[in-house]
Steps between C-alpha positions, in 0.01 A plus 500: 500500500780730598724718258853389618742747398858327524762718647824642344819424700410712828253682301716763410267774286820596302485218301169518395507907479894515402492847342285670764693479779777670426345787478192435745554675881324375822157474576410668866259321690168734361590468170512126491176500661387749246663280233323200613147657469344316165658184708237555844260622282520161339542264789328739785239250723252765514402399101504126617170562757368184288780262538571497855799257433655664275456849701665304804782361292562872338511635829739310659722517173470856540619505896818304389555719223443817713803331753684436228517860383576632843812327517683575153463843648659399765892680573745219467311239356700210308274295391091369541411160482329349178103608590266285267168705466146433341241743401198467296516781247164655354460570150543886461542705224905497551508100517581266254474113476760499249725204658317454771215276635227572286212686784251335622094545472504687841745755302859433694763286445761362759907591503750343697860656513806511725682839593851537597576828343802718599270846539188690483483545078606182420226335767210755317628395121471089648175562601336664255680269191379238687148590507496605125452898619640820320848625662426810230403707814857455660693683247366850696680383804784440318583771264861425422346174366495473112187476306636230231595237808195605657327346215790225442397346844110547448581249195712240698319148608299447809708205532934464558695263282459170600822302523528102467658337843806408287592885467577589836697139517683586183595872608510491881233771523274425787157405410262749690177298499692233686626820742151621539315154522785399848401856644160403428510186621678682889258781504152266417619270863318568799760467735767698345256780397464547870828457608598816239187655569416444894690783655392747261134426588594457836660856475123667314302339751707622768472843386098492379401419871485846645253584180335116518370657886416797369244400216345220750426790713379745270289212287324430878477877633296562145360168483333616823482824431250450199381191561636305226479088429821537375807708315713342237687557183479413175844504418798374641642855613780528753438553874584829476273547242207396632567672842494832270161393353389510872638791617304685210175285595557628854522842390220454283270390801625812771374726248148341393441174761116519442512440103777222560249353723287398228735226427397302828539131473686541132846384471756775307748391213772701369525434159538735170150652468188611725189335499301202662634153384263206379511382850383818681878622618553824466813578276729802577703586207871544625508797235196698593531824707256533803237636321438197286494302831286683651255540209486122477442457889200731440365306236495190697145488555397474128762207461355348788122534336731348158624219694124351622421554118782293423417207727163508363602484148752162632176379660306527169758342283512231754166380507475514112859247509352275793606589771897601394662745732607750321877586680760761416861369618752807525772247448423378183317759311584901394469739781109675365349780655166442599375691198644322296454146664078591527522559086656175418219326746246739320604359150478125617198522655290656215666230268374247776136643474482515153629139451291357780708153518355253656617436863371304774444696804759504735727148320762707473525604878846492649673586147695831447558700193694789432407742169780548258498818209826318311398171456265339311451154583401368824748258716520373844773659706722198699376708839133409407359805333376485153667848297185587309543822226277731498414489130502087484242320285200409722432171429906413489457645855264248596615213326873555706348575807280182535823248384717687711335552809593158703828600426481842634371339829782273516742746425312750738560212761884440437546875535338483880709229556864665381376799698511263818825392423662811354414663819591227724858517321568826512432546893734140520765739283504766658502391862828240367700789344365744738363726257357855541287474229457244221258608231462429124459716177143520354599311200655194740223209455384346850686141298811730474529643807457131671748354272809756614357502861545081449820583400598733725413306820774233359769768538710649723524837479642725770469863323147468504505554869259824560500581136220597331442233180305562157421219332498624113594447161901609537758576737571860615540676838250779573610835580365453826645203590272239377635155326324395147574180399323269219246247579681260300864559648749262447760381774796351313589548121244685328294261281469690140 
């Protein structure tokens, strides 16, 4: 599935770009973020709010890249480890498939690629050759840099010479693949990621405590204050971060308590616009000035009156379907205001009514469903929910939902059951490596997560003592402290 894009020796740029650097200066630290622009517009999770696990896997590429960054602009650096990254890249107007995996139906296609560049151009010229994007852009950063080997390297091949194994016998040269694959192969084992890696988180965590006290106290003093079910985030921003977010809330709340008070019994998520969510939270865009908040807070009785229409409307399609709950699982489908979440059940329903298929009255009890707008065939999730589009033929609809339903129950009943144990095997991990906190990623299965917790209760593993462990899709260390480490780790030689 994955676009693998073999390395030159050490990746050096000036091989693939040999008459622009000469001539090309520096990058500071802005303008390689500025430089990278068409490449976040690209791979940014915010345009992946219908692929949860492809958001998840962008953002955690993204967090590794961001570290990565940091420390070529680091004084005195020699040299960064090999860093293999994946993104899903939409299809923009800048993009090309030329060389690539063709994209996919959903409109994205997947690239895999290694870093181990020498500085800040050479990373941003990788990055966006290996995602097919223009590096036109760069030349106004660079103005010593020629036009004619601007467009020389816009010409050269997504892909470095290949050399036969008998080459680098022949000549002496070291092959780099076979460089890169034993640094793979170090940096992909458990245990030796944490012994390079366990003092540094140690260090973080040590440091993010003083902060770690100071948002549990202001998340209680205004979970109190206003009388909230909850506050959480949407994103995984730092500790610092998110005290910040709170601080403002605070402020927010000194100056107008009464119309904050209208969120009583809500929970609050930061995330990256206002509104009310599908589910009834109220979302607090991390970009929006006070006003905007407090505009929304006002308006919080007409969502309310929007949210019993809303559970109406599920009721209705429900008893036209049997009986089917119809569910909305943050986890697993795009983050919808409740506008927009009340028009897609709007749509549905009056398909439902003017169809009028055939249902017995409450067979279908116990079943979920979830509504999908980019799909158009039914299928049974392996949780137990059947993914039904909004626009799907009626009587298809039917026809799947009748053969599939005693497999919904069952899987509906193995997914009780792998709760029971994931739960049970988490509280055994944690009290063995005496955690702080063991949690997953969103996009970690309940099978996953049981399968490294398995794993992990089979291992000895001292740096875990008091840590705080993420189960997720790669390894990294949070800037706060926190360890990352796949689901599917390997202890030993990496299998490839």
């Amino acid at each position: 599935m994955f676009c693998h894009l073999r390395p030159m020796r050490r990746l050096c740029l000036e091989k693939i770009f040999p008459h622009w650097f000469p001539y090309s200066r520096a990058l500071s630290g802005a303008e390689a973020v500025n430089a990278l622009r068409p490449f976040y517009f690209a791979v940014h999770p915010d345009f992946f709010g219908q692929h949860p696990v492809e958001r998840e896997i962008n953002e955690n590429s993204l967090k590794r890249l961001s570290v990565y960054l940091e420390n070529l602009q680091k004084p005195g650096f020699k040299s960064l480890k090999p860093i293999q990254l994946t993104f899903y890249v939409r299809e923009t107007d800048q993009s090309s498939s030329d060389g690539q995996e063709p994209f996919s139906t959903s409109g994205f296609r997947a690239v895999k690629f290694t870093l181990h560049t020498r500085d800040l151009l050479s990373t941003v010229l990788y990055i966006l050759n290996s995602c097919s994007l223009s590096i036109e852009h760069i030349q106004s950063l660079n103005t010593n840099v020629h036009t004619q080997p601007l467009k020389e390297a816009k010409r050269m091949p997504d892909r470095p010479i290949k050399w036969d194994k008998s080459y680098y016998s022949f000549t002496g040269f070291k092959d780099p693949d076979e460089d890169l694959e034993q640094v793979s192969r170090m940096e992909t084992t458990l245990t030796s990621w944490l012994d390079n890696n366990g003092k540094s988180a140690v260090k973080k965590l040590k440091n993010s405590l003083p902060l770690r006290k100071e948002l549990d106290r202001l998340k209680d003093e205004l979970s109190h204050q206003l009388q909230l079910s909850d506050i959480r985030w949407q994103r995984s921003w730092g500790v610092a971060h998110r005290c910040s977010q709170l601080h403002s809330l605070s402020r927010l709340a000194q100056q107008n308590l009464e119309t904050l008070k209208k969120a009583k019994g809500c929970t609050i998520i930061f995330t990256d616009r206002s509104g009310m969510s599908a589910v009834g939270h109220v979302m607090l865009g991390t970009m929006d000035v006070h006003h905007h908040w407090t505009k929304l807070f006002e308006r919080l009785p007409s969502y309310f009156d929007l949210q019993r229409r809303l559970m109406i409307l599920e009721d209705q399609i429900s008893y036209l379907l049997g009986g089917i709950q119809v569910v909305y699982i943050e986890e697993l489908q795009p983050v919808l205001t409740l506008e927009e979440y009340y028009s897609l059940l709007d749509v549905f329903y009056n398909r439902l009514l003017k169809s009028r298929i055939p249902f017995h009255p409450r067979s279908l009890r116990g079943l979920q469903m979830i509504l999908n707008s980019d799909r158009y065939a039914p299928s049974l999730h392996e949780l137990g929910h059947f993914n039904i589009p909004t626009l799907c033929d009626p009587a298809n609809l039917q026809w799947f939902i009748l053969t599939k339903a005693q497999q919904a129950r069952e899987n509906m009943k193995r997914k009780e059951e792998l709760k029971v144990i994931e739960n049970e095997l988490i509280q055994a991990s944690t009290k063995k490596f005496s955690l702080e906190k063991l949690y997953k990623e969103p996009s970690i299965s309940s099978t996953q997560m049981v399968d490294c917790c398995k794993r992990l209760l089979e291992q000895s593993l001292p740096y875990l003592h008091g840590m705080h462990l993420c189960i997720s899709h790669f390894y990294s260390v949070m800037q706060d402290g926190d360890l990352c480490i796949p689901w599917n780790w390997k202890n030993g030689e990496a299998i490839k």
